[in-house]
C-alpha positions as a LaTeX table, in Angstrom:
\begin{tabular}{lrrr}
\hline
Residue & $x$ (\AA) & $y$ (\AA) & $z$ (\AA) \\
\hline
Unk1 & $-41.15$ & $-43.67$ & 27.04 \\
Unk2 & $-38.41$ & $-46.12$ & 27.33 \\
Unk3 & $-38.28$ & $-49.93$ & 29.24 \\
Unk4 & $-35.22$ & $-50.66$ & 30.56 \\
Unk5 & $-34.80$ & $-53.76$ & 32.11 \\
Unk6 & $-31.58$ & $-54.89$ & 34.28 \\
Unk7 & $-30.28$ & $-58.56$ & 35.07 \\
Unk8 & $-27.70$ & $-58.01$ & 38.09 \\
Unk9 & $-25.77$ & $-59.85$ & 40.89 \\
Unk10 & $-26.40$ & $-56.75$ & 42.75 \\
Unk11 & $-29.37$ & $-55.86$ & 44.96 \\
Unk12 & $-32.52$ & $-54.12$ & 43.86 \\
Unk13 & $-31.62$ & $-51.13$ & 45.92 \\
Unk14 & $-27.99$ & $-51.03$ & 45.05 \\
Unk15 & $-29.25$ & $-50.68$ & 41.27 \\
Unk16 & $-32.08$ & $-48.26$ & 41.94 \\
Unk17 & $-29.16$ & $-46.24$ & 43.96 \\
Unk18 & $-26.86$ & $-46.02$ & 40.91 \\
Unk19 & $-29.33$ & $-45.59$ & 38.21 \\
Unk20 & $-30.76$ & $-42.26$ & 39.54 \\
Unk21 & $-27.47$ & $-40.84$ & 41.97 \\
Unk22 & $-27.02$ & $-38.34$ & 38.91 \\
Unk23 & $-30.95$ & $-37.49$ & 38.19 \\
Unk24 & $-32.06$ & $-33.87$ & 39.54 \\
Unk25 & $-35.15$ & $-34.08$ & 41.95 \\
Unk26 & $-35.70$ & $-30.50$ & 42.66 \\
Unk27 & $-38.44$ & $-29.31$ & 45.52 \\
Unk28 & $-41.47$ & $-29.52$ & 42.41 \\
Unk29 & $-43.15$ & $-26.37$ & 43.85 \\
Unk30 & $-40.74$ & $-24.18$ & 44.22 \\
Unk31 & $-39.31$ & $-25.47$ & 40.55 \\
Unk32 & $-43.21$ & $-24.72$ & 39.74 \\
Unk33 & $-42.99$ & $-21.15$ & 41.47 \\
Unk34 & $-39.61$ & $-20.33$ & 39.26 \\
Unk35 & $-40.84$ & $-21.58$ & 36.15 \\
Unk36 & $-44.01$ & $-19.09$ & 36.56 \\
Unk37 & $-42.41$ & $-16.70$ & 37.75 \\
Unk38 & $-39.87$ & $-16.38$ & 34.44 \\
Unk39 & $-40.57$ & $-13.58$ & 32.08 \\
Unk40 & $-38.91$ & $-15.60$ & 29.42 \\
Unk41 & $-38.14$ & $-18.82$ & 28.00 \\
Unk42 & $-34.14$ & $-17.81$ & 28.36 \\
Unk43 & $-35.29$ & $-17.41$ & 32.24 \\
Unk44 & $-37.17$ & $-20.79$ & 31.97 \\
Unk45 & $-34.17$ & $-23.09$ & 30.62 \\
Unk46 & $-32.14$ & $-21.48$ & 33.54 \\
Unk47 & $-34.71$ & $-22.74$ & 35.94 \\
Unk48 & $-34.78$ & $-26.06$ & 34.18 \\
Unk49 & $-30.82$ & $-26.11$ & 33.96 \\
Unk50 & $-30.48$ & $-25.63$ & 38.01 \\
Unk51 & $-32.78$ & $-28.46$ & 38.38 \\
Unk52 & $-31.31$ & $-31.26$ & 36.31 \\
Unk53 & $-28.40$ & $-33.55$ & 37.36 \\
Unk54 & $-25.25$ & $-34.40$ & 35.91 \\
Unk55 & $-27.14$ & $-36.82$ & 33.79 \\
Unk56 & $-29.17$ & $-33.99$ & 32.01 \\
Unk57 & $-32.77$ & $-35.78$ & 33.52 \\
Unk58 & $-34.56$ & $-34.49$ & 36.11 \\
Unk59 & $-37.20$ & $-36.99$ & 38.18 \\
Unk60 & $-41.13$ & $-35.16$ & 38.55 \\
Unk61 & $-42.22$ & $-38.13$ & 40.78 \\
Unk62 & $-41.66$ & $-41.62$ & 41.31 \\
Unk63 & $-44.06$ & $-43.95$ & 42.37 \\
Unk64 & $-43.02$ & $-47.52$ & 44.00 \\
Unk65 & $-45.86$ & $-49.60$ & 42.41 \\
Unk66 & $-44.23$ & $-52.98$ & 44.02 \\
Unk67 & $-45.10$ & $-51.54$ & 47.45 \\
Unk68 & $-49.21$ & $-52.71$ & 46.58 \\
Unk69 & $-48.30$ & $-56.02$ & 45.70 \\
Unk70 & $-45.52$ & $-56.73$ & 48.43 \\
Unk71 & $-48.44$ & $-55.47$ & 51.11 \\
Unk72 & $-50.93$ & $-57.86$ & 49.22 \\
Unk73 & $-48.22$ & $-60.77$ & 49.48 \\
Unk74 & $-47.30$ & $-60.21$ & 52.96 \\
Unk75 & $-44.04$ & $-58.36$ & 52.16 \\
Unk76 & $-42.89$ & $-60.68$ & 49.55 \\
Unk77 & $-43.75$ & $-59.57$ & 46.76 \\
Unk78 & $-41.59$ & $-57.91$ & 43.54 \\
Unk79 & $-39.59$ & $-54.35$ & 43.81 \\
Unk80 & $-40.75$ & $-51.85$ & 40.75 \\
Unk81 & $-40.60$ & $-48.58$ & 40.35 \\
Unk82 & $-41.31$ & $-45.89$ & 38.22 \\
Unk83 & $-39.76$ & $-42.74$ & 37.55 \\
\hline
\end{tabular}
């Protein structure tokens, strides 16, 4: 795993919306469905290879960890996420 933090002029979700525009987020059970339903692993990397974006990564889940802390601080808290 990698930390990669950002110093911008631009806002949080103008960041968040150019960092992952070219990640794949493919429906996870029907990906889940294909990848069981391949005979082989050629089959498997073609299920894999439709899923990914233009950047070659694919996002599983992402979880908006800021969202417990803004509710805790009355909506002011910090914007995090992870992918």
């Amino acid at each position: 795993m990698k930390r990669i933090s950002i110093v911008s002029h631009k806002s949080f979700e103008e960041v968040l919306q150019k960092l992952t525009a070219t990640i794949g987020r493919p429906d996870i059970k029907m990906f889940n469905e294909a990848v069981t339903a391949s005979a082989t692993i050629d089959d498997v990397e073609e299920v894999v290879k439709g899923a990914i974006g233009s950047s070659d990564l694919m996002e599983f889940i992402r979880f908006d960890v800021g969202e417990v802390l803004r509710k805790e601080l009355g909506g002011d808290g910090p914007k995090v996420f992870f992918s």
